[in-house]
C-alpha positions as CSV (number, residue, x, y, z in Angstrom):
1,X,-2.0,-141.2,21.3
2,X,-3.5,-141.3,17.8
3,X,-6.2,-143.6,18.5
4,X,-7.8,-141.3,22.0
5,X,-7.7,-138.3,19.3
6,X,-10.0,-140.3,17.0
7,X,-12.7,-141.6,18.8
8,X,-12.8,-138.2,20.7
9,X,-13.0,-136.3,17.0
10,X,-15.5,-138.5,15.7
11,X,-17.7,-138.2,18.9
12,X,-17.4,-134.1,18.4
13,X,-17.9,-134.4,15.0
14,X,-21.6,-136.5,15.3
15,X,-22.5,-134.1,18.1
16,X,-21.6,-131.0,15.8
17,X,-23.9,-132.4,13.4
18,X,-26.5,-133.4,15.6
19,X,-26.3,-129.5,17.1
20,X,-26.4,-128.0,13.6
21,X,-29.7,-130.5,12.5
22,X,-31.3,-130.1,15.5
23,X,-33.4,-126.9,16.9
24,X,-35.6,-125.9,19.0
25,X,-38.2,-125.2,16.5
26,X,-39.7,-128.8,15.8
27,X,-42.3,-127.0,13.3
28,X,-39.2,-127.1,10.5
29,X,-39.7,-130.3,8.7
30,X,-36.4,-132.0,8.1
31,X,-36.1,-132.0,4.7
32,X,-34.8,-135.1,2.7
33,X,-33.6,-136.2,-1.0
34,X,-36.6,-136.3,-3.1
35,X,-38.7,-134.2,-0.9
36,X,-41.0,-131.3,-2.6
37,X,-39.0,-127.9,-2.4
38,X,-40.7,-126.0,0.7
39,X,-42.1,-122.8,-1.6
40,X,-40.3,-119.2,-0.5
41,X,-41.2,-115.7,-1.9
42,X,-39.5,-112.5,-1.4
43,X,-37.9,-109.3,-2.5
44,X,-34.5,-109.2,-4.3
45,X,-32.4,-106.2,-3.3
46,X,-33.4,-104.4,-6.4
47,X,-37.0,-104.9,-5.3
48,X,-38.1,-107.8,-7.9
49,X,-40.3,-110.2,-6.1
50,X,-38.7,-113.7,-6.4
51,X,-40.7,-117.1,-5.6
52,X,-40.0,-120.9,-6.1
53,X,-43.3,-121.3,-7.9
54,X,-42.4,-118.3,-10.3
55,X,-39.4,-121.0,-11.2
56,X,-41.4,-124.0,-12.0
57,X,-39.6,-126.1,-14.4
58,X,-36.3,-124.4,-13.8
59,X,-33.6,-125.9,-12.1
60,X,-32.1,-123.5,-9.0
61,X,-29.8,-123.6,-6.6
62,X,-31.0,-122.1,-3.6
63,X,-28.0,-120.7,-1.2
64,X,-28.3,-119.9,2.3
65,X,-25.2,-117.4,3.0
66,X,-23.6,-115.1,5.5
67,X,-21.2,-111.9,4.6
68,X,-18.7,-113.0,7.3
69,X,-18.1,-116.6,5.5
70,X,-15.0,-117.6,4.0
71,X,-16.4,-120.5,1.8
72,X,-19.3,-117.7,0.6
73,X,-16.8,-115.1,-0.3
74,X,-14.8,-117.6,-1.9
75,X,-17.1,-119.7,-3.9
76,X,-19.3,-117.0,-4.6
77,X,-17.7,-116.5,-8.6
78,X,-18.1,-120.3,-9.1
79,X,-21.9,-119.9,-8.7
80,X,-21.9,-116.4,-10.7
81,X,-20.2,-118.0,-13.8
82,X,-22.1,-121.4,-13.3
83,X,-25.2,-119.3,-13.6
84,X,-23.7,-117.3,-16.3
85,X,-23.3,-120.5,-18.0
86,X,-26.8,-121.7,-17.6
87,X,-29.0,-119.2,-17.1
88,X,-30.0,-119.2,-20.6
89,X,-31.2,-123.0,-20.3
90,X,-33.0,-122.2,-17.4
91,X,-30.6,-122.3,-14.2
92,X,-31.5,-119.9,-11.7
93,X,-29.9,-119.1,-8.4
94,X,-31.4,-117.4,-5.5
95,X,-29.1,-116.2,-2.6
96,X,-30.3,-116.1,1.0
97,X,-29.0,-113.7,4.0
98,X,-30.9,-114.0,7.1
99,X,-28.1,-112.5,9.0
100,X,-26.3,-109.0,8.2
101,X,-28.0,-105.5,7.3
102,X,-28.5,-104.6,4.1
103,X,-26.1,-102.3,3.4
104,X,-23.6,-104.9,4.5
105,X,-25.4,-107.3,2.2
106,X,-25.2,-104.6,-0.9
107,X,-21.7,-104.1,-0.5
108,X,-20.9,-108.0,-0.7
109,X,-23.2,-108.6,-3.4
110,X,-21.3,-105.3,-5.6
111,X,-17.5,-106.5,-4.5
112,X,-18.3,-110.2,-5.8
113,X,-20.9,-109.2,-8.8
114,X,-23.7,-111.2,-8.2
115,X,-26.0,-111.1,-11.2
116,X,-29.0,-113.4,-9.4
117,X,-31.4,-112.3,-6.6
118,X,-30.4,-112.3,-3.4
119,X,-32.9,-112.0,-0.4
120,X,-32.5,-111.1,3.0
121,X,-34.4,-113.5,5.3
122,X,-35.0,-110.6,7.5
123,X,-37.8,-112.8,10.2
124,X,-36.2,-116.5,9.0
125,X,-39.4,-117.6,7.3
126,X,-37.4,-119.1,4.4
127,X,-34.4,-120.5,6.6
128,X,-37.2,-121.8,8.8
129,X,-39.1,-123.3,6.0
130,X,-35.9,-125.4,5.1
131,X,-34.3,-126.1,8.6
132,X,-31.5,-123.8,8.0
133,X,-29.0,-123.9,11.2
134,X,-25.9,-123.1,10.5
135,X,-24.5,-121.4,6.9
136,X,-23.3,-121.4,4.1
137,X,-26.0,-124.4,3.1
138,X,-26.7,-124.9,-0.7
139,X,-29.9,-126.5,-1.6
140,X,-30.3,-127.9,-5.0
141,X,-33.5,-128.3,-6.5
142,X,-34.9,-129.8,-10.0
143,X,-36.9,-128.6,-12.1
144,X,-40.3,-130.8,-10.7
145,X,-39.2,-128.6,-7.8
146,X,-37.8,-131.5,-5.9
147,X,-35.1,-131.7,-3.5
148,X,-31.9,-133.2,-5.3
149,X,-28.9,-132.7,-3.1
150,X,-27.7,-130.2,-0.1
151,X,-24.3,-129.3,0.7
152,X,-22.7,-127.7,4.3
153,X,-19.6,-125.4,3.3
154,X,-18.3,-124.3,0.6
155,X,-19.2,-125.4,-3.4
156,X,-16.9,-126.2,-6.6
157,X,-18.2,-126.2,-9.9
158,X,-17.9,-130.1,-10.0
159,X,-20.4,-130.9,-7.3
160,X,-22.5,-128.4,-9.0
161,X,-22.2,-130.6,-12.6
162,X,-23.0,-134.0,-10.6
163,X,-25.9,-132.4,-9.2
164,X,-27.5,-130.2,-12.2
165,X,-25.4,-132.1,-15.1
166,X,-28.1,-134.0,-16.7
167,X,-30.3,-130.9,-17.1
168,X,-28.0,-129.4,-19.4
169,X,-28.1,-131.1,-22.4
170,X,-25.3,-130.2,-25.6
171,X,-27.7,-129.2,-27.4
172,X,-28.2,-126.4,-24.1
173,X,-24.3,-125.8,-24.4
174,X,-24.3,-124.8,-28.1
175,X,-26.5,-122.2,-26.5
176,X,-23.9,-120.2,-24.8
């Protein structure tokens, strides 16, 4: 019995994937490892304009989010105290919500204390820009504004420290 469930969860499991990377807007470049960081600008909820370029040599974490999540609402204080952390050396972190009302989005970003910008995608322009299908998707890029790693689901502080690590020197922790 154990080996029909198998093939048959694998075989969902690539077509999930496929589903979620695929679109029907072919314009979105799929994005890889290494790639330039598609520039975004926008308007924070407290009406500061936030951009990639106005970031340049600063590492960020760029997360694409939904109120109804589980894995947002729950990893949500690991990024505000990782940016707490870091944010002096640089570390910024830019939230995304392309799909709630902004009231909704106010009262999430007040329950959990989000420090950071958070921008609602309102026509999809920056979800678009980097193929974003399905959420929560985290997006990290370096400072050169290159793509370094992108993560489906929910985030611990430890993949954030493989990711970012090396951009933190001691030197940056004495800071805090």
């Amino acid at each position: 019995m154990l080996k029909k469930i198998v093939p048959v969860f694998l075989l969902c499991s690539v077509l999930f994937i496929l589903a979620a990377c695929s679109g029907g807007d072919s314009a979105a470049k799929k994005l890889k490892i290494g790639d330039p960081a598609p520039d975004f600008s926008g308007t924070d909820l407290n009406g500061q304009p936030v951009s990639l370029a106005a970031y340049q040599g600063q590492p960020v974490i760029l997360r694409f989010w939904s109120t109804d999540c589980k894995f947002c609402r729950a990893d949500t204080p690991i990024f505000n105290q990782y940016f707490e952390k870091y944010k002096q050396a640089g570390l910024r972190v830019v939230y995304v919500n392309r799909h709630s009302d902004e009231a909704t989005v106010r009262r999430f970003v007040a329950d959990l204390d989000i420090g950071f910008p958070v921008l609602i995608d309102k026509d999809g322009a920056i979800s678009t820009r980097y193929n974003i299908k399905v959420e929560p998707q985290t997006i990290i890029i370096s400072p050169e504004h290159k793509i370094l790693g992108a993560m489906l689901g929910g985030v611990s502080e430890a993949e954030l420290k493989d990711i970012l690590g090396g951009y933190f020197s001691k030197d940056t922790k004495k800071q805090q």
